[in-house]
N, C-alpha and C positions, 0 to 999 in steps of 0.2 A: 175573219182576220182580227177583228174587235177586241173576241177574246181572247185573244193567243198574247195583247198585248195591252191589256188591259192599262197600265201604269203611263204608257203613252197616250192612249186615247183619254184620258183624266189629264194629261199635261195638256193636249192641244184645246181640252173643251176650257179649261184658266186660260189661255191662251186668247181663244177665239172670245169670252165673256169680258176679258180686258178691252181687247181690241175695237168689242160694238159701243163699250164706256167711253172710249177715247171719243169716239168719234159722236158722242153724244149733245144734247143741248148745254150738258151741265156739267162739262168735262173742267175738272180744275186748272186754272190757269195757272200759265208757268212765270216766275218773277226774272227779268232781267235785270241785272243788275253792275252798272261800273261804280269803278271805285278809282280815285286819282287821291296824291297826296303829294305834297311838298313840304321841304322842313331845309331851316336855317340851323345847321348845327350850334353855330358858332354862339348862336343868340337864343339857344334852347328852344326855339320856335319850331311848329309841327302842327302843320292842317292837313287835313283830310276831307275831301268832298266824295258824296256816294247819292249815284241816284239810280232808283229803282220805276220798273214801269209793270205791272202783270200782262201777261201777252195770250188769250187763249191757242192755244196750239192743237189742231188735231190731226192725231196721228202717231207716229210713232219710230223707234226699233222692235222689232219683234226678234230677238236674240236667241231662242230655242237651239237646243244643239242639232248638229246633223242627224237627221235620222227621226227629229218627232215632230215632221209635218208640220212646217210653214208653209209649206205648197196650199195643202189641203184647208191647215185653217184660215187662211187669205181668201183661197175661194169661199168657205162657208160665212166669214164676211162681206162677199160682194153679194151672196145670198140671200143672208140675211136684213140687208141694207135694200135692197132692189127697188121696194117702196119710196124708200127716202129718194132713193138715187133719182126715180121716175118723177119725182115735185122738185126736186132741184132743176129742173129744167127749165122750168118758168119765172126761176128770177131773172131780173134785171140787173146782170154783171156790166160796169161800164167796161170798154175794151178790149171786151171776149163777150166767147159765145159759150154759154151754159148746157154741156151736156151731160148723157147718163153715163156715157161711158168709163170702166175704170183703164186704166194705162198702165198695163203691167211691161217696165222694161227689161228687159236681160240680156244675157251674155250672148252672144250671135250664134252659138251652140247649142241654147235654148229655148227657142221658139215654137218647133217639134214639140215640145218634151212639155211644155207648159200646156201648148191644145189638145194636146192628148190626155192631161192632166183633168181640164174643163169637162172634156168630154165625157170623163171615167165618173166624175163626179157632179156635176152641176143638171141640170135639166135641157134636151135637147131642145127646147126654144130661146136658151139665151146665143142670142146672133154675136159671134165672133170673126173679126178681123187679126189677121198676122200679118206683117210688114218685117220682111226681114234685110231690108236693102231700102235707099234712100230714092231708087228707081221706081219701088214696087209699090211707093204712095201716090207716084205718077195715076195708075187706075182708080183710084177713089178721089171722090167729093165731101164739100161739107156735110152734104145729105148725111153719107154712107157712113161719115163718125157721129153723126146723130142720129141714128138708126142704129149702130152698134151699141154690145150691154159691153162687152169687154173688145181694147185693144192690145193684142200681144206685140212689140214693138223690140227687135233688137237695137240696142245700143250704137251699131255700127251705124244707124240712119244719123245720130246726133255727131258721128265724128268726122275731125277735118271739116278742110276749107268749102267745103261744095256744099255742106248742112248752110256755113252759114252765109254764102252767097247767096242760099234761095231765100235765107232771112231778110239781105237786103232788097234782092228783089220785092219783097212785099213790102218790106219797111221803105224804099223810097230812097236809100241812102248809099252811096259809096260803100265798096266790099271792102273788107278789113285785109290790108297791105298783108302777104307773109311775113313768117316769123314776125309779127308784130310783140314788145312784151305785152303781159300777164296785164298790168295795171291797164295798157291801153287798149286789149282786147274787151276788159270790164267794160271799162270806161263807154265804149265803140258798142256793145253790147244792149248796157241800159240806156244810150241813147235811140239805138236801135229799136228796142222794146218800147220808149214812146210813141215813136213813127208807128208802129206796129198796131198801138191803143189806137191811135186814131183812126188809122186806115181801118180797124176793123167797126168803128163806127159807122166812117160812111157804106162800108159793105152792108150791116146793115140797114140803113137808113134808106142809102140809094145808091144801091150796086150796079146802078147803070154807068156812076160817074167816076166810082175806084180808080181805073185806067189811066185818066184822065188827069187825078188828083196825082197818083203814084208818078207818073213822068212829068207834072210840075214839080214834086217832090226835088226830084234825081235832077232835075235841071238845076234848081235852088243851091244844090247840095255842090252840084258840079263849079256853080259858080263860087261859091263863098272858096271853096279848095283852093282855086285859082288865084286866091288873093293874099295865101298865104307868103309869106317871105320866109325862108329860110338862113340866119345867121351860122357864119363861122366864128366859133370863137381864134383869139390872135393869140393866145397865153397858154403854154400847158395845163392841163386840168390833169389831177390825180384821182386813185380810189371812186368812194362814192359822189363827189362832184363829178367825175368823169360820164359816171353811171348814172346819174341823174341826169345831166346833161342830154344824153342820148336817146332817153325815155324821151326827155320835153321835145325834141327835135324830130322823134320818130312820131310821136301826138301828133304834130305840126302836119305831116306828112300823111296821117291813117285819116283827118278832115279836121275843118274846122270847130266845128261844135264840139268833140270829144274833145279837143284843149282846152278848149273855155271851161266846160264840165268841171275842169281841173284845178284849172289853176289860174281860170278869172278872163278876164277882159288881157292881163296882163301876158297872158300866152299864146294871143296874134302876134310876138314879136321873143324870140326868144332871147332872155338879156342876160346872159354871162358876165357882167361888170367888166369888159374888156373889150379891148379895138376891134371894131364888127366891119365886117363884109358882106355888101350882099348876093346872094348868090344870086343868079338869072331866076325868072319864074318860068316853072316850068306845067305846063298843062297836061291835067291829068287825065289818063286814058280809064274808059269804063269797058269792063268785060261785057262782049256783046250777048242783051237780054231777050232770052225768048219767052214767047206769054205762055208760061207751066200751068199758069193759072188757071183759062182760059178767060181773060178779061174782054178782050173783044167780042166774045159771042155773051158775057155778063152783061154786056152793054147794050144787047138788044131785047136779052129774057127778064135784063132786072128781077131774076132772082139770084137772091146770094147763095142757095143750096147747093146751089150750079157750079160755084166755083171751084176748081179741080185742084189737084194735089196740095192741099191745104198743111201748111208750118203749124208744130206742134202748139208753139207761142198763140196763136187765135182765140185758142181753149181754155174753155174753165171746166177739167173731167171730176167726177164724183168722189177720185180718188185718184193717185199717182203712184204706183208700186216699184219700188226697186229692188230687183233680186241680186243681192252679191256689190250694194254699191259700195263698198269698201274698192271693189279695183274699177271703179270709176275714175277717170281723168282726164285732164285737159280740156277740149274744147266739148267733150262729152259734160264732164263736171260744171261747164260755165252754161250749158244751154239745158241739164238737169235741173241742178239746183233751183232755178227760177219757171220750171212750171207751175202754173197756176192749177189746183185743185183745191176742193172743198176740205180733204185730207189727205197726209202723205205719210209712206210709210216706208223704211229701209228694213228689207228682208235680208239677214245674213246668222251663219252658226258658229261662224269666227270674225266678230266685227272687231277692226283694228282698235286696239287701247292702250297702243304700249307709249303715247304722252298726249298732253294737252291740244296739239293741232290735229289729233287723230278724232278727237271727238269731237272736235269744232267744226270739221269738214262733214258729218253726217247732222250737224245744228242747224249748220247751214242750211241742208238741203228742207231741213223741216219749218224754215222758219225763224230759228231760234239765234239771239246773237249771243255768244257767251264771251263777249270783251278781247278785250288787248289778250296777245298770246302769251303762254307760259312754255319756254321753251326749255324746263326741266321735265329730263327723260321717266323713265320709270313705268313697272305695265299698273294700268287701271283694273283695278278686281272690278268684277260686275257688279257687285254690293254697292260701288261707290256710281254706277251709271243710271 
C-alpha cells in the first residue's frame, strides 16, 4: 500500500518528524504577547504598553488534509515516544498523578474506528482502554489508567451536567446550578479544579482520609452558600446593566467562593446603587452523593490505586489527543481545554479559520493566550497559522 502512494507516506513521515520535535526538550518556545494603548486626541498624546512573556508549548495542530493519515502518524508518535512516556511517570506532579497514558478523545462515532486503528498498526502489547459513555469509567480504577499505554475516550463522557457533578463530587463543592452562564461556569470550574489539587494530594498521601476531608469539604461549602443574601434591585436596569446584573446574582446563587473569585470581597452583597430589598435566605439543597469513588472501602485499604471511576481532572497523561476538536463545545470545551498533559495536540483536516475567535479556541486548548479578541471576520490561509 506504501507504494501505491508513495507522496502521502513522505507527507505523514514530515508530519510525524515535526510532531516528535514538538514534543522535544528543545522545542522553541512560543512568545505571548499583549498590547494596550491610549491616546488624547485633543492633546496629540498616544501611549502604547506591550508586554511579552515566551511560553514553551508542546504540542500542537497537526492540519493534514483528509485522507493523509493523522490517525496513523499520531499513533507512530505515541510509538515512537513510549520510552519517554514510561520515565514521565515518576515525576513529582503537585495535584495529579503522572501517567503513561496518552488520551485520545473523539467523536462518540469513533471510538471503534480508533481501536481498531491501534490494533492494525501499533504492537499487540500496548494495553488499551475505550470508554465510550460516562457509565463505562464506572469499571476502572486508578490502577487501570496507570497501567494503560493508550486511553480512547469519547467526548460524550465530558458532556453535560452529570460529567460535572462527578467533578464536584471529588472536588468537595456544590454542583454548578443549570443553565448557569458561561462566565460563572468558568469561574465554578477553576474553583473546582483547586479543590480537585488538593484532594488529589491527600489521595496520595493518605487515601485513608479523602472521604473524610471531601464531606468536611461539602459541609464548608454548604455553609458559606447559606450566608449569601440575595438583593433586588428597586430601579429598572437596561441593556448590559441588566445583563450584568444577572450574571452577579446568578454567581450569588451557583456558591460563594465563585463570586468572590469575581468580583472581590465586594460580591457577598450584590450592590446596584439603588433601594435594596432583602430577599428571605433560602437553604440550599445538595443532590444526593453516592461513593462512585469507592472511598469507604479507600479507607480501609489506604491505597489510592484502589480508587474507582476516577475524573479525567486527577491526571497528568503523556499526551491529550483531540480528534475533530474544532466541533467541540460547551461543557465539553470547558472540561477539554484544561486537561493537564505533558503535550497536547488538536487533530483536524478542516480546522476552523474563518476569524480571530476560531483560532483562539484551539490556543486555548494548547495552552496558548493570544490576547483581547479581534472580531473582524475573514478566512485565515494556513500560511498565516
Amino acid at each position: 500500500a506504501e507504494t501505491l502512494f508513495p507522496y502521502t507516506t513522505l507527507f505523514r513521515s514530515r508530519s510525524l518528524f515535526w510532531m516528535v520535535q514538538q514534543e522535544g526538550e528543545n522545542v522553541e518556545p512560543f512568545v505571548e504577547e499583549e498590547v494596550e494603548e491610549a491616546s488624547i486626541p485633543l492633546l496629540g498624546w498616544r501611549a502604547e504598553g506591550r508586554a511579552s512573556k515566551a511560553k514553551v508549548i508542546r504540542g500542537g495542530v497537526l492540519a493534514d488534509q483528509v485522507g493523509y493519515g493523522k490517525t496513523v502518524t499520531t499513533l507512530g508518535l505515541i510509538d515512537m515516544q513510549r520510552n519517554s512516556d514510561e520515565k514521565s511517570t515518576k515525576e513529582d506532579v503537585h495535584g495529579l498523578i503522572p501517567i503513561k497514558a496518552t488520551l485520545i478523545l473523539v467523536p462518540s462515532q469513533l471510538p471503534d474506528q480508533w481501536f481498531s486503528e491501534v490494533r492494525k498498526f501499533l504492537p499487540s502489547s500496548y494495553k488499551v482502554t475505550v470508554l465510550k459513555s460516562l457509565a463505562s469509567v464506572d469499571k476502572y480504577s486508578v490502577e487501570d489508567f496507570q497501567q494503560a499505554d493508550i486511553i480512547i475516550a469519547s467526548w460524550s463522557i465530558c458532556e453535560g451536567d452529570n460529567y460535572l457533578f462527578k467533578l464536584a463530587q471529588f472536588a468537595g463543592v456544590l454542583e454548578l446550578p443549570e443553565k448557569a452562564p458561561a462566565r460563572a461556569q468558568s469561574a465554578w470550574y477553576a474553583n473546582a479544579m483547586k479543590k480537585v489539587a488538593e484532594n488529589v494530594e491527600v489521595l496520595k498521601s493518605k487515601p485513608s482520609s479523602l472521604k473524610k476531608h471531601i464531606d468536611s469539604q461539602l459541609t464548608e461549602e454548604g455553609k458559606s452558600a447559606t450566608d449569601v443574601e440575595a438583593y433586588v434591585p428597586s430601579k429598572r436596569l437596561r441593556g448590559q446593566a441588566y445583563q450584568d446584573y444577572k450574571e452577579r446574582l446568578q454567581l450569588q446563587k451557583t456558591r460563594l467562593e465563585t463570586a468572590t473569585d469575581l468580583f472581590g470581597q465586594d460580591a457577598l452583597k450584590v450592590d446596584v446603587k439603588a433601594d435594596k430589598k432583602p430577599e428571605t435566605k433560602k437553604e440550599f439543597t445538595v443532590k444526593p452523593r453516592k461513593d462512585i469513588f469507592g472511598l469507604t472501602k479507600l479507607a480501609k485499604t489506604n491505597n489510592y490505586k484502589g480508587m474507582r471511576s476516577p475524573i479525567f481532572e486527577i491526571f497528568r497523561f503523556s499526551r491529550v489527543v483531540v480528534d475533530e476538536y474544532a466541533y467541540v463545545a460547551g461543557e465539553e470545551s470547558l472540561t477539554i481545554a484544561n486537561l493537564k498533559a505533558a503535550a497536547k495536540w488538536v487533530l483536524s483536516g478542516t480546522p476552523p479559520l474563518q476569524d480571530f475567535l476560531d483560532v483562539k479556541c484551539m490556543s486555548r486548548f494548547l495552552g496558548i493566550n493570544l490576547g483581547i479578541d479581534d472580531f473582524t471576520t475573514g478566512e485565515i490561509g494556513r500560511a498565516h497559522v
